[in-house]
N, C-alpha and C positions, 0 to 999 in steps of 0.2 A: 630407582627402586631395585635397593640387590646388584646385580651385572647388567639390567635391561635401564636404556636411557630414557627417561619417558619426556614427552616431546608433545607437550599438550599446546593444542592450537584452539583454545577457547571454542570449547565445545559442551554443550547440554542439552539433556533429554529430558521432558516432564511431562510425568500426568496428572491433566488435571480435572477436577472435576467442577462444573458451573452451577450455580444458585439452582437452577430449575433440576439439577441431578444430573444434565446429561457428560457425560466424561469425554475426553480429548489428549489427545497428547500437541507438543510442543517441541520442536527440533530447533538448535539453534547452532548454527554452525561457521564460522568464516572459510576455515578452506576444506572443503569437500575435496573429492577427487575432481579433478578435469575443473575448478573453479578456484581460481585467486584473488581472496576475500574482495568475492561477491556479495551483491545485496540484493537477493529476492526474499518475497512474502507471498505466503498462498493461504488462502484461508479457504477451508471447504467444509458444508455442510447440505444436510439433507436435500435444500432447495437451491445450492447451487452453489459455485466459486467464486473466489477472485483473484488473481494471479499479477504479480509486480515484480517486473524484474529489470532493475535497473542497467547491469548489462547491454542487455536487447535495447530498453528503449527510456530515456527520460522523461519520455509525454503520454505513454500509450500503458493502459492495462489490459489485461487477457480477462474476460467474463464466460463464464457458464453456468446459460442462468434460463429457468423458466421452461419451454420447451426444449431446449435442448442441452438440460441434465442427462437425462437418460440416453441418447445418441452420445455422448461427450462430445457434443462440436463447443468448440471455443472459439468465441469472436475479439478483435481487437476494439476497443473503445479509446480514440484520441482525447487526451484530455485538453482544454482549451488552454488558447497559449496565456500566460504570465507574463505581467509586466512585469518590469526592472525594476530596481529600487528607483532609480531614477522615474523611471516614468511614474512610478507610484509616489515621487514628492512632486511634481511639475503636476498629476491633474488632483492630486488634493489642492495645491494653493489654489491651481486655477477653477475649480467647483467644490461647491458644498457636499458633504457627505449623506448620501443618501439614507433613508432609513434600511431598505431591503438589501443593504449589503454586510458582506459576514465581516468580523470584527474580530481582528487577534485579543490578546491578553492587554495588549501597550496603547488600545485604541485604535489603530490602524488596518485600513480594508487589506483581508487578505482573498486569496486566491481560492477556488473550490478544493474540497478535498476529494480523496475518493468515494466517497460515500454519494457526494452528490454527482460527482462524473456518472455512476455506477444508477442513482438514481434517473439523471438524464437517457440514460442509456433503457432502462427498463418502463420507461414515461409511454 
């Protein structure tokens, strides 16, 4: 632009606003300062957060939730480990697929998300 080199590192801001009216914004960034295309997600609302930052940790979310919103203590919640693909072909042959297990798109048992990590966690 003009004399100035512009040096755009896929970056966006948005506001947005949801079904029920309440409004939010939306940051979206790869390289921050002091961060070399990181991947975290924080989602925060009136009743509480949830924080993911791969960085830090591939199993574990960050929760602030319930009582201690308003303090802002933040707990770790481990998520449960994941089988391999392999071990995910070896115990489908060797057992039948249960009902009460969650199901990708392809047919196949997948793994908790964080919704229900986050659910266990607040049980």
């Amino acid at each position: 632009i003009g004399d100035y080199l512009l040096d755009a590192n896929d970056t966006a801001l948005m506001r947005v606003r949801f079904a029920n009216g309440a409004m939010g914004t939306i940051q979206a960034t790869r390289w921050a300062t002091g961060h070399h295309n990181s991947l975290t997600l924080s989602v925060h609302g009136d009743k509480g957060a949830i924080r993911v930052d791969l960085d830090a940790s591939k199993d574990e979310v960050q929760v602030c939730l319930n009582d201690d919103v308003h303090p802002a203590r933040w707990s770790t919640v481990k998520a449960p480990p994941t089988p391999s693909i392999y071990q995910r072909f070896i115990e489908h042959r060797e057992k039948p697929r249960t009902s009460s297990a969650r199901m990708d798109s392809e047919g196949r048992e997948s793994a908790p998300g964080p919704a229900s990590i986050v659910a266990q966690y607040t049980a």
